[in-house]
N, C-alpha and C positions, 0 to 999 in steps of 0.2 A: 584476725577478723576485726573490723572495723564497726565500735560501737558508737553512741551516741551519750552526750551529757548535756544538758540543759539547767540553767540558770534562771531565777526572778529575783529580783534584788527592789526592794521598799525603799525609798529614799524619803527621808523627809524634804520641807519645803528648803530649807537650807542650804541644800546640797545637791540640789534642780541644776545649778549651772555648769557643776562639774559633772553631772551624771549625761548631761545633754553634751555637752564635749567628750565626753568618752563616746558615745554612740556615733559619733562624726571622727575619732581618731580613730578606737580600734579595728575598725576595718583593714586601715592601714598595716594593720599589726599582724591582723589577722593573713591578711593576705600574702604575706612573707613568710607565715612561719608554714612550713612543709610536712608538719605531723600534725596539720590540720586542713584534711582535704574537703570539707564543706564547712562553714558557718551560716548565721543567721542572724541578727542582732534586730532583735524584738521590741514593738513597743505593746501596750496591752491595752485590754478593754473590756468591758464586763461581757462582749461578745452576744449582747442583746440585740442589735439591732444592725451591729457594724459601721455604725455610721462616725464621726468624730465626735459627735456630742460620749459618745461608750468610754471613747479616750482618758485612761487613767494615766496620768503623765507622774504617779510617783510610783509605779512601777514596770520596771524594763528588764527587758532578756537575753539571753544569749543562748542558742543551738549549737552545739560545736557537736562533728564526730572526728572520728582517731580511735587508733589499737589503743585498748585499756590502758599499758605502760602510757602511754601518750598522752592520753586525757587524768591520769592519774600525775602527771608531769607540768599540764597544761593550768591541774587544781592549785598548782603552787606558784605560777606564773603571777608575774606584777601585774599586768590585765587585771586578774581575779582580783589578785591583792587590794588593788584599784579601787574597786568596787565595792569588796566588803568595808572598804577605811567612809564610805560615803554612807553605805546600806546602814539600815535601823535591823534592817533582818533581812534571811536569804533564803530561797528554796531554792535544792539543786537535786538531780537523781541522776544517776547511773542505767543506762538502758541499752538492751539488748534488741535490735529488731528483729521482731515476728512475722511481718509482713508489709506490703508498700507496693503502692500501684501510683503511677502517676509518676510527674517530673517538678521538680522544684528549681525553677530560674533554668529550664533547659536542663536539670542534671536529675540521675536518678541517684537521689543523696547517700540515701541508706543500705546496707549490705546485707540482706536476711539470712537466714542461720534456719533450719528446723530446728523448733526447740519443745520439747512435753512440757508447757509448763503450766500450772495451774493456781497462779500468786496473782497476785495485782498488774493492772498493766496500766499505759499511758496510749492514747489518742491523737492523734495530729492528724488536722485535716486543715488544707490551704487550698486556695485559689486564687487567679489571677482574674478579674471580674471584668470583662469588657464593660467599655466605657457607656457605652447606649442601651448596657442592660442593668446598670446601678438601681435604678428607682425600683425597680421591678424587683430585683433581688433583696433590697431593703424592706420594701412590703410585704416576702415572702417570708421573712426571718424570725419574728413575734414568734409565729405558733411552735414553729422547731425549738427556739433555745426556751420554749415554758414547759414544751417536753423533755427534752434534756435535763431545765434541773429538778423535774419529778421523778426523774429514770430512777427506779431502787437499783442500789449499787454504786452510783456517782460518786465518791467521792469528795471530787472540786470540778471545777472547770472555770476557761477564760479564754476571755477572745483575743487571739496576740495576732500583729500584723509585722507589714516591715513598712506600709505607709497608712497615713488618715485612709486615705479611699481605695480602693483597687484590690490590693493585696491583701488578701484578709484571710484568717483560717479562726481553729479551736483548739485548745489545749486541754483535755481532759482525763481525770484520773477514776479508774475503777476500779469495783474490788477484784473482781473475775473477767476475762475474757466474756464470758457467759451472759453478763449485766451487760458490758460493750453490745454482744450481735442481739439481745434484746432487743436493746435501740435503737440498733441501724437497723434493723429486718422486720420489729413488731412494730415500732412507734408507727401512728398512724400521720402526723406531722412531717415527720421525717420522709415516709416512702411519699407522700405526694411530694415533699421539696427533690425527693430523686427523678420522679415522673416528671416535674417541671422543667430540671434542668436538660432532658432529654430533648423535652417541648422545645422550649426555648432557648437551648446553648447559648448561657449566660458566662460560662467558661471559655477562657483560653484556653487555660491550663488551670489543670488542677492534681492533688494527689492527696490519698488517704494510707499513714502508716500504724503499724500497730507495735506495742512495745512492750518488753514485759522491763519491769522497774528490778533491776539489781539489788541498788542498795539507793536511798533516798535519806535526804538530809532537808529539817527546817519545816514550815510550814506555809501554805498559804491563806 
């Protein structure tokens, strides 16, 4: 079965211009190697508003999945290596998916498993934000992420894209499953931003997965 690992890596201001050529090479790299059937390479953002001004340009990501052996294989890859010789520090976990509706770039990325599990999980939600519904969707977003980072059970959270505008999702960590459908089902922020987007199909595409955290490394 085919998991998931994800990466955030701090760079200092020093090391900006190698870390910004990696995100323009490793694609390349990416794209070749065959025991990696989806990536993602991330930029981040405090996921407040979504807009560029959120844009934290000294830290950047990477989504890869692959069978365990794979992604445990992939951890020792010069890519990584890459990365860590520039990073001040790194967060990275090990993820098993629980669940996942949606499509990311056309592909349904992740492989879900039933799994009883009752530990921490991780949050990914993206979308693809039509162009004529930007403003709208930016004025919609204040009240959600003030809810979010009140949610008891949060963790972290952050807003990682794969561009400034358009592309945009959330990266979130919880203690329990449990704190997650809080959120999504009781926040009162949250279910009007669901009722909107019904309203107003501000989405192309979009997709929400849910994770449970293996084993995790580092901090954010």
């Amino acid at each position: 079965m085919n998991m998931a690992k994800v990466y955030f890596w701090d760079v200092p201001t020093r090391s900006l211009p190698r870390a910004i050529s990696y995100m323009a090479t490793n694609r390349i790299h990416l794209k070749g190697n065959p025991t990696i059937p989806f990536f993602k390479l991330l930029g981040t953002g405090t996921g407040e508003r979504f807009t560029p001004r959120d844009a934290n340009a000294h830290r950047w990501g990477l989504l890869v999945t692959g069978s365990q052996s794979a992604l445990a294989d992939f951890d020792d890859s010069k890519l990584v290596r890459n990365w860590r010789s520039v990073a001040k520090s790194e967060y990275s976990a090990l993820l098993r998916p629980l669940s996942s509706h949606g499509k990311w770039s056309g592909k349904e990325p992740f492989e879900v498993e039933t799994l009883d599990w009752n530990g921490p999980v991780i949050a990914i939600t993206r979308a693809r934000i039509k162009w004529r519904q930007n403003l709208i969707f930016w004025r919609s977003v204040p009240r959600v992420t003030e809810s979010l980072h009140a949610s008891p059970g949060l963790r972290f959270a952050l807003g990682i894209g794969e561009a400034p505008i358009g592309l945009q999702g959330t990266f979130s960590s919880w203690e329990s499953a449990a704190d997650l459908r809080e959120f999504a089902y009781k926040s009162a922020p949250h279910l009007a931003a669901i009722a909107k987007t019904k309203e107003i199909d501000w989405y192309s595409e979009e997709l929400f997965a849910r994770f449970a955290i293996i084993s995790e490394s580092g901090a954010l």
